[in-house]
KOLLUM-356196 format. One record per residue (C-alpha): residue in one letter; x, y, z; residue number from 1. Coordinates in steps of 0.05 Angstrom, whole numbers, plus 5000, padded with zeros to 4 digits. Each point is the difference from the previous one (the first is absolute). Layout:
BEGIN
[a,[X,Y,Z],NUM]
...
END
This chain:
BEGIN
[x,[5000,5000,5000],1]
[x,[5068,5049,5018],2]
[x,[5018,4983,4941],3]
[x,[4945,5010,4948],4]
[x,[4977,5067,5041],5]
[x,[5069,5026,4993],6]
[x,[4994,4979,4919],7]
[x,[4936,5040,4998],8]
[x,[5021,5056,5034],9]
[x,[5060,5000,4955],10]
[x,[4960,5007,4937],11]
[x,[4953,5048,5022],12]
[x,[5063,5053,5016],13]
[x,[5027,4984,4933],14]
[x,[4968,5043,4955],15]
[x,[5058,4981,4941],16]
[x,[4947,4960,4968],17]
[x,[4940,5040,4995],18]
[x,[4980,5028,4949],19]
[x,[4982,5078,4993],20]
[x,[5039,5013,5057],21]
[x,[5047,5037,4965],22]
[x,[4951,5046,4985],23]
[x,[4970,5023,5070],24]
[x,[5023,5061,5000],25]
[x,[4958,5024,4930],26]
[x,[4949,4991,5034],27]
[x,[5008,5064,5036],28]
[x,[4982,5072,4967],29]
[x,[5040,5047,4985],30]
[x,[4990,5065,5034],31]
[x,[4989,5055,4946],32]
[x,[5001,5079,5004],33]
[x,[4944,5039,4970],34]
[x,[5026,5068,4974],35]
[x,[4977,5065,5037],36]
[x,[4980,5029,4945],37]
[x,[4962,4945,4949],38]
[x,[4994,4921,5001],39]
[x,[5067,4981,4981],40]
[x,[5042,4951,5054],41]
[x,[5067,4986,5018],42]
[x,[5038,4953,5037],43]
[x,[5031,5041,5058],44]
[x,[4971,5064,5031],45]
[x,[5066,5038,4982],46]
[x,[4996,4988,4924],47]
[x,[4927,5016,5002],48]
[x,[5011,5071,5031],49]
[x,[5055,5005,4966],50]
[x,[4961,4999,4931],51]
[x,[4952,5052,5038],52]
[x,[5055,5051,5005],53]
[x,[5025,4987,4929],54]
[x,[4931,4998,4969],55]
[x,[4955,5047,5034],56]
[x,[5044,5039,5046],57]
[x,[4977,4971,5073],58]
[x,[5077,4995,5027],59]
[x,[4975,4971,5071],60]
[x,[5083,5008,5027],61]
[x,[4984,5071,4988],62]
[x,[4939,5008,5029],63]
[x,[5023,4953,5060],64]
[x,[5062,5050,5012],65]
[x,[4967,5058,4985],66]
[x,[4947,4997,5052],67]
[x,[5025,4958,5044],68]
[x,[4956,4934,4999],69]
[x,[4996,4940,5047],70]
[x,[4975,4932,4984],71]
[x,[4928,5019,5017],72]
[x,[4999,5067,4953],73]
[x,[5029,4959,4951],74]
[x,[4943,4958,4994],75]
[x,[4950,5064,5007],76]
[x,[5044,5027,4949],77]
[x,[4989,4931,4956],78]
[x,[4924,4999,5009],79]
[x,[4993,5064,4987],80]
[x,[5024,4997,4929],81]
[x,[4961,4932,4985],82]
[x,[4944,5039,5019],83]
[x,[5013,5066,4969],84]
[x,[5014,4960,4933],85]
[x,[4928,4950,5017],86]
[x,[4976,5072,4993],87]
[x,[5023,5021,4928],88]
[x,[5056,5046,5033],89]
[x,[5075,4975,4961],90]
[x,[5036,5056,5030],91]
[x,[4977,4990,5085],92]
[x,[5016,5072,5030],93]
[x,[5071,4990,5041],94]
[x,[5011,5071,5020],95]
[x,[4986,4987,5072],96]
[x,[5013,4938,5047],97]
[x,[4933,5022,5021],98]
[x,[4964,4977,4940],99]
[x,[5005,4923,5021],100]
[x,[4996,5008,5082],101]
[x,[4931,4988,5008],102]
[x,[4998,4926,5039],103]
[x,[4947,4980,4943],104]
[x,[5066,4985,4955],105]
[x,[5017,4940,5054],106]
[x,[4941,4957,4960],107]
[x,[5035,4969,4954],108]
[x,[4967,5017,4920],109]
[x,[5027,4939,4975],110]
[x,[4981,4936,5021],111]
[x,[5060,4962,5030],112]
[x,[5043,5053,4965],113]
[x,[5072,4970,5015],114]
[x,[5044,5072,4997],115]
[x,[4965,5009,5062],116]
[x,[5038,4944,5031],117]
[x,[5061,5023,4964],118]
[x,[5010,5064,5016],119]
[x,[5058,4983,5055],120]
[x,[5041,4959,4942],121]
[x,[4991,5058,4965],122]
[x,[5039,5050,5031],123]
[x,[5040,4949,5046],124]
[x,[5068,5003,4956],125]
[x,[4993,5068,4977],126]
[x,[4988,4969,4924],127]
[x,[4968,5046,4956],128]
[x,[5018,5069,5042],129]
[x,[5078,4985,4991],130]
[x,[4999,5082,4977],131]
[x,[4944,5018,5051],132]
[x,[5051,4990,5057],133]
[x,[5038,5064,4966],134]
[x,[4934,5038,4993],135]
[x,[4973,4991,5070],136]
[x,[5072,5024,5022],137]
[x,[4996,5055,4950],138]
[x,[4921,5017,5022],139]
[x,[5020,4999,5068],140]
[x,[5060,5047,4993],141]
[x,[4939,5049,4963],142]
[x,[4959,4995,5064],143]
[x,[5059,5021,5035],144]
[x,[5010,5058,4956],145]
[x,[4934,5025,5002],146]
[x,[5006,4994,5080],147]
[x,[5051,5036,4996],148]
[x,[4976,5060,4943],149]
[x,[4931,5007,5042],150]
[x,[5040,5004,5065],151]
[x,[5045,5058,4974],152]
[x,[4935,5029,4961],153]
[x,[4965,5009,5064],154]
[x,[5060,5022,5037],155]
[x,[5000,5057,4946],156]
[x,[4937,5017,5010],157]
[x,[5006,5001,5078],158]
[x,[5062,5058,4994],159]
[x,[4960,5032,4948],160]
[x,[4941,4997,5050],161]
[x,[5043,5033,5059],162]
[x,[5034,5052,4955],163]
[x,[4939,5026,4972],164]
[x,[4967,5056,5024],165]
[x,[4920,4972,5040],166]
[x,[4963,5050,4953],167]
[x,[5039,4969,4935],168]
[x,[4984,4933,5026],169]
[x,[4917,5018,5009],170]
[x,[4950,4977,4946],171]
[x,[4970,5058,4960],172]
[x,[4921,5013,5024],173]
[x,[4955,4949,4966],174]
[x,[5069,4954,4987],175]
[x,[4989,4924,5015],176]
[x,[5042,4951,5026],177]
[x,[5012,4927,4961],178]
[x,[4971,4977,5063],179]
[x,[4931,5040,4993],180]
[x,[5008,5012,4927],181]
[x,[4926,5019,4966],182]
[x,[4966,4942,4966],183]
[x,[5011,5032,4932],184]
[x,[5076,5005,5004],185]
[x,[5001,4932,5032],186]
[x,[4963,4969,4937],187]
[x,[5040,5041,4962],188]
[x,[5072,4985,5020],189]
[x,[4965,4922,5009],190]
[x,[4989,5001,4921],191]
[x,[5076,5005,4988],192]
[x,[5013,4943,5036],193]
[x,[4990,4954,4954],194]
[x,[5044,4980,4938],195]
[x,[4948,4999,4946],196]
[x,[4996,5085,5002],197]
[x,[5079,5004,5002],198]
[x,[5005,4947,4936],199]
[x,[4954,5038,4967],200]
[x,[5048,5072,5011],201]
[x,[5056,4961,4988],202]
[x,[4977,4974,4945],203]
[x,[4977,5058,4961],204]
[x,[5079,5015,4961],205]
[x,[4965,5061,4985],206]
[x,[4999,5025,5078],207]
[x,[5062,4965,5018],208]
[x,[5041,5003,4945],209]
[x,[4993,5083,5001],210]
[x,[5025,4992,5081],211]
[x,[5059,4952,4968],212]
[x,[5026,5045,4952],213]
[x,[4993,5076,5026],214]
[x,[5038,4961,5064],215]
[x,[5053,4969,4956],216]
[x,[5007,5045,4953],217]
[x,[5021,5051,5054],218]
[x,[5044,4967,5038],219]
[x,[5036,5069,5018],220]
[x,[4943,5012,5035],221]
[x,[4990,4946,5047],222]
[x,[5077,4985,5004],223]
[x,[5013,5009,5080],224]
[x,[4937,5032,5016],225]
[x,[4946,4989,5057],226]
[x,[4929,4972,4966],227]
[x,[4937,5004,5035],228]
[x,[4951,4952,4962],229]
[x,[4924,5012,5023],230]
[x,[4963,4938,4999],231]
[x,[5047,4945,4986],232]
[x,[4955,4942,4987],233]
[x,[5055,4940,4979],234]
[x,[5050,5047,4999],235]
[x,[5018,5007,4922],236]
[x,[5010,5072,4999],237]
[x,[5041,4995,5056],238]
[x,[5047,4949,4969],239]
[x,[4997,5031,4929],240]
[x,[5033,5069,5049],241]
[x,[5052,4961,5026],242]
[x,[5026,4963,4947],243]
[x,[4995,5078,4966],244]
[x,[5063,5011,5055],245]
[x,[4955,5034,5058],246]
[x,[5037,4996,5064],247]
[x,[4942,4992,5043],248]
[x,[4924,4990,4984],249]
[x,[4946,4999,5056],250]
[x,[4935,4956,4976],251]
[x,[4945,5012,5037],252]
[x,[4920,4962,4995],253]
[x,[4951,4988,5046],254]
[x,[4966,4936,4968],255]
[x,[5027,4923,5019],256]
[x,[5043,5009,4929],257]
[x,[5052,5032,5036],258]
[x,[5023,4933,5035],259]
[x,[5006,4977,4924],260]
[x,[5044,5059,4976],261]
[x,[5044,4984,5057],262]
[x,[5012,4931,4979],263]
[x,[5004,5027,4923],264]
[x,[5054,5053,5031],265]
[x,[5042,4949,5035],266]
[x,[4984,4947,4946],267]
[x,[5040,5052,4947],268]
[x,[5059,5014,5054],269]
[x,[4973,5068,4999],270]
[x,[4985,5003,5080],271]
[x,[5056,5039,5003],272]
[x,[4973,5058,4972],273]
[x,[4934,4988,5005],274]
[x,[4946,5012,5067],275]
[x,[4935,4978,5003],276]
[x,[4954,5029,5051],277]
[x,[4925,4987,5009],278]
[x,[4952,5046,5012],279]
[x,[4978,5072,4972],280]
[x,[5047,5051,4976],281]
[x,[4949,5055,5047],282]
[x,[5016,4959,5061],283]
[x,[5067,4958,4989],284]
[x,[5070,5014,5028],285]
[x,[5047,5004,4940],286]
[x,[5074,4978,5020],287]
[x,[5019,5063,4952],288]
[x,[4977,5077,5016],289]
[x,[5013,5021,4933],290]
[x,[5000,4969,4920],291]
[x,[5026,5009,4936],292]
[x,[4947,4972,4957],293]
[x,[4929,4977,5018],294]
[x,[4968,4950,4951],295]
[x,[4938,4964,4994],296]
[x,[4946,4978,4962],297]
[x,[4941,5032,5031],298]
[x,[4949,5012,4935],299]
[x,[4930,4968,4995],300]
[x,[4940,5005,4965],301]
[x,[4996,5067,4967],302]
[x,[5066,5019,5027],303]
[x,[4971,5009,5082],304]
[x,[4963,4941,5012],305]
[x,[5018,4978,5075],306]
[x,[5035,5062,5019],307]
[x,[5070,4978,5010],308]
[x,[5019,5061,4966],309]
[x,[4988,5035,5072],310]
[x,[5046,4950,5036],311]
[x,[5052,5016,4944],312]
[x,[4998,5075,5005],313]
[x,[5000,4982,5080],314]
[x,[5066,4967,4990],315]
[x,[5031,5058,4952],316]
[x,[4985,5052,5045],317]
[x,[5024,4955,5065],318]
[x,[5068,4971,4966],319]
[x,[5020,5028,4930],320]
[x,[5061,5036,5011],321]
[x,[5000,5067,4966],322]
[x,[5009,4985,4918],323]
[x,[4988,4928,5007],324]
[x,[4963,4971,4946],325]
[x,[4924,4966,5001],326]
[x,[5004,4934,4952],327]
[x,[4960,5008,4958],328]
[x,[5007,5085,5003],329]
[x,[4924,5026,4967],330]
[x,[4930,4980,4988],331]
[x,[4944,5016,4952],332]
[x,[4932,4978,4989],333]
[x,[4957,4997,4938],334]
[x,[4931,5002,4973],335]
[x,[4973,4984,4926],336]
[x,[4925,4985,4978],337]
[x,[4976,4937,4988],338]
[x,[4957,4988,4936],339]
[x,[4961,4951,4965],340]
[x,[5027,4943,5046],341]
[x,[4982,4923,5010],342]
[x,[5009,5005,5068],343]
[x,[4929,5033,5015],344]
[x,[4979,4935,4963],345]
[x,[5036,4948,5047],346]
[x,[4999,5038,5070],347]
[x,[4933,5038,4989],348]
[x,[4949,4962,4944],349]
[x,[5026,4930,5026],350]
[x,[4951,5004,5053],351]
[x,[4933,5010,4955],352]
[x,[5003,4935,4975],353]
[x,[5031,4944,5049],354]
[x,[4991,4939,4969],355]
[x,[4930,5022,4984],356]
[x,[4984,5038,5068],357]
[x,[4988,5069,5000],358]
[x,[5061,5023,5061],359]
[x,[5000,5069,4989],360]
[x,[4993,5006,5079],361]
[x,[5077,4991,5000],362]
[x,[5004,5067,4951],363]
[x,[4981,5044,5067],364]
[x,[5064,5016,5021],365]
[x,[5042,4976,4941],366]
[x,[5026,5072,4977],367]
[x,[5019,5022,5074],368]
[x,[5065,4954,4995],369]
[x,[5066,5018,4977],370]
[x,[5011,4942,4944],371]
[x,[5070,4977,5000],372]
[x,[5020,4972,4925],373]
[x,[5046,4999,4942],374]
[x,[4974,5046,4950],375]
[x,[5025,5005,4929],376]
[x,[5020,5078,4968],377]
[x,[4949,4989,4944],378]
[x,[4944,5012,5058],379]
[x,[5029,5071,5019],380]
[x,[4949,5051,4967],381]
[x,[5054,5051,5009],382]
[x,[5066,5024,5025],383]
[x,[5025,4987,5068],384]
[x,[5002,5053,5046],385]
[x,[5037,5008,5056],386]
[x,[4967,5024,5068],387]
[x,[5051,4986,5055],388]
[x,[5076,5006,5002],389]
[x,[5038,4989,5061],390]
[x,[5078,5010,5023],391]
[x,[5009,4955,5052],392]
[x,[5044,5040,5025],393]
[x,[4956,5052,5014],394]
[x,[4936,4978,5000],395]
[x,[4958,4998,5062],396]
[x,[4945,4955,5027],397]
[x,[4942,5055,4989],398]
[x,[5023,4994,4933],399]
[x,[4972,4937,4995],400]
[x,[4928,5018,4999],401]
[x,[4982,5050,4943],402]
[x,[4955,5026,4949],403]
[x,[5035,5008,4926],404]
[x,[4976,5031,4934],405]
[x,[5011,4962,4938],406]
[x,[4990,5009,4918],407]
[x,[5005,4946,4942],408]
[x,[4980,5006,4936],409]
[x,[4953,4947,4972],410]
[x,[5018,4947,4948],411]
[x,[4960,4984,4938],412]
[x,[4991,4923,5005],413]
[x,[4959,5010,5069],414]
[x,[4929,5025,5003],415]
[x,[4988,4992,5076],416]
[x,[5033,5026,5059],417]
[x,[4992,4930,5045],418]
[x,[5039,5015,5056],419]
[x,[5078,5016,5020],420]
[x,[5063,4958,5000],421]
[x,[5048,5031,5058],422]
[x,[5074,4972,5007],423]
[x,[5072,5023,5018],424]
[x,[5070,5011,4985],425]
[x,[5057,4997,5047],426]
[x,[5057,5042,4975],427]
[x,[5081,4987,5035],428]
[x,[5036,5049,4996],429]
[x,[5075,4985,5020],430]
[x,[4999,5067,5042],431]
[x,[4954,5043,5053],432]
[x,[5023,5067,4968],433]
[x,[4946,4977,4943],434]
[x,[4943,5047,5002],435]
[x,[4970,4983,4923],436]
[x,[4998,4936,4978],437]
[x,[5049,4972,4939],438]
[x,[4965,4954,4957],439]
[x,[5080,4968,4992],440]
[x,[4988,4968,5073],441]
[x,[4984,4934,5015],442]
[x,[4916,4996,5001],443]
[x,[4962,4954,5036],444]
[x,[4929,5003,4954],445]
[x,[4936,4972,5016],446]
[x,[4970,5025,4930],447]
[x,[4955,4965,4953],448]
[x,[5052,5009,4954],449]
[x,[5052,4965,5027],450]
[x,[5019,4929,5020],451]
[x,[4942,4975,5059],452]
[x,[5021,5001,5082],453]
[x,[4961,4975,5061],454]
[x,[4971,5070,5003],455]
[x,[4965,4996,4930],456]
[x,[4952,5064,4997],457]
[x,[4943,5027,5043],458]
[x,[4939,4998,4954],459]
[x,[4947,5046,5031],460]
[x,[4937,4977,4964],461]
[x,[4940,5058,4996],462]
[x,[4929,4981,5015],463]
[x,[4960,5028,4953],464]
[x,[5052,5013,4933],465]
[x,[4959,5046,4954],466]
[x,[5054,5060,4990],467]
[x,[5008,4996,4916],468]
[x,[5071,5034,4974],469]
[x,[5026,5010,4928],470]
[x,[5081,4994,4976],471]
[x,[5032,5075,5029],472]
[x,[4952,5013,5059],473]
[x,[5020,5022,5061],474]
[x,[4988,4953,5065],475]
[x,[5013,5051,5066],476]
[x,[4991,4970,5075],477]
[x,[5032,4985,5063],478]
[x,[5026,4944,5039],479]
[x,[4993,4993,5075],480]
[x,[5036,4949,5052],481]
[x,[4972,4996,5068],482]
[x,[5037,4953,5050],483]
[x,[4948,4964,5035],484]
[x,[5012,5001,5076],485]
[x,[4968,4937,5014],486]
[x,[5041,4956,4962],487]
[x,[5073,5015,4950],488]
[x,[4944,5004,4945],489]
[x,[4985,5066,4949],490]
[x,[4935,5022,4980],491]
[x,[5017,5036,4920],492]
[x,[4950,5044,4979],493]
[x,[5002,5025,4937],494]
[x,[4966,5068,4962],495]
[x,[4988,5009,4926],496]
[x,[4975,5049,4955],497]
[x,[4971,5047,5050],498]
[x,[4934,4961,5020],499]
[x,[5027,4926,5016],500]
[x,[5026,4974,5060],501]
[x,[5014,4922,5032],502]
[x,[5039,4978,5056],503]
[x,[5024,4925,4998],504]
[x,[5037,4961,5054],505]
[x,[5061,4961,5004],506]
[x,[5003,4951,5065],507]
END
């Protein structure tokens, strides 16, 4: 019995003779990786999110380093993308760690999804973030830095504070603080916060391009001089001074942007040169008392739209040193008559027949608006005429609200008189002694005429058009800009041929 049971036993251990045994272990699956973005798999979590960062730009080593991530944000941060891209969404918003933090992101999207289980092998060895070592060191040495350039900024501002005189250092009456700013300046400044306005300016090679070249064009100008630029946004003015040679420029805006033209500044190794300070140039502590050359792009709609003209002239009479130079130097506003155009048809006779509905309801306040658009010349019934022209050097804020006489001279292939088209030029002049302007300068045009900017035209359409002209008459008026107080809107009224009036708005 010994015998035969130690036999048995023998044979059941030896496994030599069975067959399939060999192939136990296919019998097992394979563990696959579903891509982040779409159904493909891989064999190992690294070469999965490794096609993620070649293929659709989700770098994870980044993201890991850049905000820090443990193993449980890093499986937020992994359910949040399966579920962002569930959604439709193939570009996830990663601007902010706090995008993926809600606890909701610990359910996993993806039934038995195995990166979750694999996000330790992952970053164990380092593999795949070989050069994110070097940037972590490199992003940590930029926190540093920026410690350091806030600590001496507000050490600045502190001697600044105990040198200047208590009466300097008191608000003007009506002033208000960033802390109790008015909701209207807080929506305001909150609208530049953004980068879809800012790639829009930049953008426009019209706008920008006119900045570029008076700047480098004049290099003997900026060459060792102090810049004041007025409402930074990303800081491209700024640079483009610079790189022109300036010594020193001082960038000041009081939207969120200004933590972006920072990073642009040091970004371009131009930190050295450049300061960045938030808040507005009525109420900020400039590290400078005095400036060369203040520059900024303050023009909208119709020239004043949103008033930052006032905080410019604020800063000219605070800092420019005497003969400094405004960037751009002059500028002028014009008005021409609009005839015969299809716009009336698309804006204004849309609305009697909507699809068969009669909507003229929506007509009611249709001509009070200020229409921003691209018009073509052919719709000018006459000349341009010009009914404001302003030295920036000179001018004042009362100057900002006016009433103007103009004359054109109407154009044979028009019949009508429709409404007005109002734009505006802004002249640089590479001097402040100016006092005429030199049609050799550098011009910034908004005009029908020319190539089209962000700004386009201000079409003011008239109610009730029944004014007939004829080729050689005379068209007499006046144009009137009112700042309204409640808001950094303009109510433009307009007066022609001695018996016709309308005010429209622009909000």
């Amino acid at each position: 019995m010994d015998a035969e049971s130690d036999s048995s036993s023998s044979d059941i251990l030896d496994q030599r003779n069975e067959e399939g045994w060999e192939d136990i272990e296919d019998d097992t699956e394979a563990i696959t990786f579903v891509s982040l973005f779409d159904d493909k798999t891989f064999g190992s979590a690294k070469e999965m999110l490794s096609s993620c960062k070649d293929n659709h730009g989700f770098d994870i080593w980044k993201v890991r380093s850049e905000f820090g991530l443990d193993f449980m944000d890093l499986i937020k941060l992994v359910n949040y993308i399966r579920s962002e891209v569930k959604a439709g969404s193939r570009r996830p918003d990663l601007s902010s760690a706090s995008k993926f933090q809600d606890d909701k992101y610990l359910q996993p999207v993806l039934e038995d999804d195995a990166l979750l289980y694999s996000l330790d092998d992952v970053f164990e060895d380092g593999a795949g973030n070989g050069a994110q070592n070097e940037v972590e060191e490199l992003r940590q040495q930029l926190a540093q830095l920026s410690s350091q350039f806030q600590s001496y900024r507000e050490e600045v501002q502190r001697s600044l504070l105990s040198d200047l005189e208590s009466a300097e250092l008191s608000k003007p009456t009506g002033s208000q603080t960033n802390g109790n700013m008015s909701q209207v300046d807080a929506g305001y400044f909150d609208s530049y916060s953004y980068n879809t306005i800012h790639e829009l300016m930049i953008k426009d090679t019209i706008r920008t391009d006119a900045y570029r070249d008076f700047i480098y064009d004049n290099k003997h100008i900026f060459t060792g001089k102090t810049v004041l630029d007025v409402g930074c946004g990303t800081g491209i003015l700024s640079m483009f001074c610079a790189r022109a040679g300036a010594a020193r420029v001082v960038a000041v805006d009081n939207s969120d942007i200004i933590n972006k033209a920072r990073e642009n500044v040091f970004k371009n190794k131009l930190d050295d040169r450049i300061t960045c300070v938030r808040g507005k140039i009525e109420e900020v502590i400039l590290p400078v008392t005095k400036v060369d050359i203040i520059v900024s792009e303050w023009m909208g709609y119709c020239l004043l739209y949103e008033s930052m003209l006032d905080s410019v002239i604020y800063a000219r009479d605070k800092y420019l040193a005497p003969g400094g130079l405004m960037v751009p130097s002059h500028a002028v506003i014009k008005v021409a008559p609009l005839g015969d155009s299809d716009l009336r048809t698309s804006h204004i006779d849309f609305w009697r027949d909507v699809y068969g509905f009669d909507m003229t309801a929506m007509i009611e306040k249709a001509h009070e608006e200020v229409l921003i658009r691209t018009m073509e010349s052919k719709e000018l019934a006459g000349e341009a005429a010009t009914i404001l022209e302003l030295n920036l050097h000179t001018a004042s804020v009362a100057d900002l609200s006016f009433t103007k006489p103009f004359t054109t001279t109407w154009k044979d292939d028009h019949d009508t008189l429709e409404g007005f088209i109002i734009w505006f030029d802004t002249p640089f002049a590479p001097d402040s002694t100016s006092k005429a302007i030199d049609n050799r300068w550098l011009n910034l045009s908004t005009s029908p005429a020319g190539t089209p900017t962000h700004w386009q035209q201000g079409v003011l359409l008239i109610e009730h058009p029944k004014d007939k002209f004829t080729a050689g008459d005379a068209l007499e008026g006046t144009v009137s800009y009112r700042k309204r107080e409640e808001s950094r809107g303009l109510d433009i009224e307009v007066k022609w041929g001695g018996k016709s009036s309308q005010t429209w708005k622009l909000e």
